[in-house]
C-alpha positions as CSV (number, residue, x, y, z in Angstrom):
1,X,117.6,122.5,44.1
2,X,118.9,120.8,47.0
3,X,117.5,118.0,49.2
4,X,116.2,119.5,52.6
5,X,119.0,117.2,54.1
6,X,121.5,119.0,53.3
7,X,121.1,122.4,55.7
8,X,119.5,125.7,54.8
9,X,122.8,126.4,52.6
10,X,122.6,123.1,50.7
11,X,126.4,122.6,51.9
12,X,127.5,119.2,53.5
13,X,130.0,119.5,56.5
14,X,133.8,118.7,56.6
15,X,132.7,115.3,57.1
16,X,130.7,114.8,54.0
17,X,127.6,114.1,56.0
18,X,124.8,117.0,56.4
19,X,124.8,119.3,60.0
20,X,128.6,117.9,61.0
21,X,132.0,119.4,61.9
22,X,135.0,118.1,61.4
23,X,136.9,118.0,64.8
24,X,140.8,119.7,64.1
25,X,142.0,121.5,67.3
26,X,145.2,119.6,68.8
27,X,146.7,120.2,71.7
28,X,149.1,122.8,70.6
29,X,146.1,124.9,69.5
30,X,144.5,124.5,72.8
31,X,147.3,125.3,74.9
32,X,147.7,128.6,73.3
33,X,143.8,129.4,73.5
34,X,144.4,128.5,77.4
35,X,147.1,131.1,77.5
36,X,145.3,133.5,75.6
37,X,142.2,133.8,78.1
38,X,144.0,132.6,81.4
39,X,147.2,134.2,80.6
40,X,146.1,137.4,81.5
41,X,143.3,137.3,83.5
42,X,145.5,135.7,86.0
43,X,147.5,138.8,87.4
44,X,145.0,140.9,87.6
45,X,143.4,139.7,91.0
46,X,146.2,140.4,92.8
47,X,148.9,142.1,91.4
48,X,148.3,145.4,93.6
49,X,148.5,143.4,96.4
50,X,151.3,141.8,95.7
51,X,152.9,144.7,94.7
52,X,152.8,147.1,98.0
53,X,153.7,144.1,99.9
54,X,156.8,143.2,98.0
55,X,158.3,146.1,97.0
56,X,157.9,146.0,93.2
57,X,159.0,143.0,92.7
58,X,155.8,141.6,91.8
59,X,156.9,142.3,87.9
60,X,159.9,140.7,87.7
61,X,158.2,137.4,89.5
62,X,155.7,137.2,86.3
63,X,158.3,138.0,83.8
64,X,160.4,135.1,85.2
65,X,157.4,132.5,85.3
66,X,156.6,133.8,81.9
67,X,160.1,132.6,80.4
68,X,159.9,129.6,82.6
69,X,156.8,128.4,80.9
């Protein structure tokens, strides 16, 4: 049996010590989480108003600042 040390599951973290995590996101990881929840979230609010005031055009804006980024 396993020292009480070690967690519920006996298993030591990435670290080798008991109850730690090993610390691996870089910052190409969290620049795509950031476009994942921002990305689109952030047309949403106000694409219909953008859209009757422009005449459509409100599409072709975001697929330009898409490429652009």
């Amino acid at each position: 049996m396993s020292s009480s040390t070690e967690g519920a599951t006996g298993a030591k973290g990435a670290t080798g010590k008991s109850g730690e995590l090993h610390r691996s996101i870089g910052l190409t990881e969290l620049v795509f989480i950031g476009l994942v929840f921002i990305g689109p979230a952030a047309a949403v609010g106000v694409f219909g108003t953008l859209d009757a005031n422009s005449g459509g055009a409100v599409a072709l804006v975001y697929v330009v600042a898409t490429i652009v980024m």
